[in-house]
C-alpha positions as a Markdown table, in Angstrom:
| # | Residue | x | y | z |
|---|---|---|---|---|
| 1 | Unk | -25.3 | 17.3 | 11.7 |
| 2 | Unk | -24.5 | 13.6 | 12.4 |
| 3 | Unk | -25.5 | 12.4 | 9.3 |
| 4 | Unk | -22.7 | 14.8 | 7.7 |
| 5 | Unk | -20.2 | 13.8 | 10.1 |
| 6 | Unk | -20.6 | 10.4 | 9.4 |
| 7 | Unk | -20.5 | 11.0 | 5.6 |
| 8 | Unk | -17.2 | 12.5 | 6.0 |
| 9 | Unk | -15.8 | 9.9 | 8.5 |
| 10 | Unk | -16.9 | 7.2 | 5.6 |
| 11 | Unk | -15.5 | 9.0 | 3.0 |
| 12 | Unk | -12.2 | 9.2 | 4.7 |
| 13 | Unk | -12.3 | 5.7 | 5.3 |
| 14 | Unk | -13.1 | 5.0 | 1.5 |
| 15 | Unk | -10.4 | 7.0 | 0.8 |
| 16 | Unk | -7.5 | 5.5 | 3.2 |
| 17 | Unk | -9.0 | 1.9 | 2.1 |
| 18 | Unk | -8.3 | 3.2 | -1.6 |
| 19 | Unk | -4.6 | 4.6 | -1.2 |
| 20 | Unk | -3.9 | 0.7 | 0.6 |
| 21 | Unk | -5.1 | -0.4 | -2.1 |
| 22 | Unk | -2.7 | 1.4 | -4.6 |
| 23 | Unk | 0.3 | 0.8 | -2.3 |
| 24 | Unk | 0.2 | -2.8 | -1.9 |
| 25 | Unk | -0.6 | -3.3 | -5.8 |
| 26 | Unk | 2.5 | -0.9 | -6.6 |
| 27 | Unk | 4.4 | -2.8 | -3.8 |
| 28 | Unk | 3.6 | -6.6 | -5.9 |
| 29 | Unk | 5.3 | -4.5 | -9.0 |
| 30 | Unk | 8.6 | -4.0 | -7.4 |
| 31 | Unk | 11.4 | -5.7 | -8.8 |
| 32 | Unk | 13.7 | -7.8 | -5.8 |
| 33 | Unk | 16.8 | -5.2 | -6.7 |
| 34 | Unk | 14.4 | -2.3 | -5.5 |
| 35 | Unk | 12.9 | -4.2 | -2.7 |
| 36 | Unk | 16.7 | -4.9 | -1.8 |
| 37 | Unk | 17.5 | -1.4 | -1.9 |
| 38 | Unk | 14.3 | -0.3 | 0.6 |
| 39 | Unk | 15.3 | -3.7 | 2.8 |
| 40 | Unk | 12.0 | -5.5 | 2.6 |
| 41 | Unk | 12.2 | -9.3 | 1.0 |
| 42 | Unk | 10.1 | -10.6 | -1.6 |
| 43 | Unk | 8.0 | -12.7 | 0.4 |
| 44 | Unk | 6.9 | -9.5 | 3.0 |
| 45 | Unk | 6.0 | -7.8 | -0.3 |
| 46 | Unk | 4.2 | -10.8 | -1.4 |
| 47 | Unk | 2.4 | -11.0 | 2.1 |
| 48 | Unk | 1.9 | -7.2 | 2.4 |
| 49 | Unk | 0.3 | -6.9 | -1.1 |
| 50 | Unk | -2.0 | -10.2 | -0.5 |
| 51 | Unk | -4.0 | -8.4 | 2.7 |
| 52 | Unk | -7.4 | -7.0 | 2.2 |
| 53 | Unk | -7.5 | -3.5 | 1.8 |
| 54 | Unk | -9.9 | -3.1 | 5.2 |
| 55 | Unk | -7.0 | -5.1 | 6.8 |
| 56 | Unk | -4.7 | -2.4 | 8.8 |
| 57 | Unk | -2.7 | -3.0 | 11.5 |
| 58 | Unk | -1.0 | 0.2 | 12.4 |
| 59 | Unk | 1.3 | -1.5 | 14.6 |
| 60 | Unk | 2.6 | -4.6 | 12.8 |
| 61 | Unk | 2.2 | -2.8 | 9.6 |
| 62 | Unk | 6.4 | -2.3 | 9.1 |
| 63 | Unk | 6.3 | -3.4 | 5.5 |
| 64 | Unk | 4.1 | -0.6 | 4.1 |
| 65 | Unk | 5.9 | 2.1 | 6.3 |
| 66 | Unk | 8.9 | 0.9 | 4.6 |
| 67 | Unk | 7.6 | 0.7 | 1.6 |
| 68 | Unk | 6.1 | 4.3 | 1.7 |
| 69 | Unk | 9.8 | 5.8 | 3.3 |
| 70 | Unk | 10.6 | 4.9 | 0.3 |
| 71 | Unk | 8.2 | 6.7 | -2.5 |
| 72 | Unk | 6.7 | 3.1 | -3.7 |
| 73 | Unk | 4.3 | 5.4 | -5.8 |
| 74 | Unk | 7.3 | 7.5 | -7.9 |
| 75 | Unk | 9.2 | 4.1 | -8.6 |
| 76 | Unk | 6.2 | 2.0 | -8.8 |
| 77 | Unk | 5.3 | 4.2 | -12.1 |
| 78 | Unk | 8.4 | 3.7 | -14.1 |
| 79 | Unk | 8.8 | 0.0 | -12.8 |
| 80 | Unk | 5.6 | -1.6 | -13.3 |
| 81 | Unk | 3.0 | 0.0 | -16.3 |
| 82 | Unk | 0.6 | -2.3 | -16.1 |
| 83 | Unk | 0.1 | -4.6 | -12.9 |
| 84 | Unk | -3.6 | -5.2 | -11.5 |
| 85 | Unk | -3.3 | -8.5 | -10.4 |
């Protein structure tokens, strides 16, 4: 019984540190007119995308909420094809 629920608490985890992950990579692939448009500057998108993935701060994490008002994923597709740095 614990064993599972810790499984599934880790998996979640893995998962959420995963879909940071995705974000702030798609969030470095935004052009400056976009991040104009969704009011976040170059250099918070610069900082936002340089954090670890483990590194969440729900609280002083305004960039990515921002960012994900916004649909980063749907522009982030037809804006940037390939971007892994």
């Amino acid at each position: 019984m614990v064993t599972t629920a810790f499984i599934q608490k880790a998996w979640r985890k893995t998962k959420e540190w995963y879909q940071i992950s995705q974000q702030r990579r798609k969030l470095r692939c935004l052009g400056d007119e976009i991040l104009k448009d969704i009011g976040i500057s170059r250099s918070d998108a610069d900082f936002e995308a340089n954090r670890h993935f483990w590194d969440i701060s729900r609280n002083s994490d305004v960039t990515m909420r921002k960012a994900q008002t916004t649909e980063i994923a749907s522009v982030a597709k037809t804006e940037c094809q390939v971007c892994w740095l």
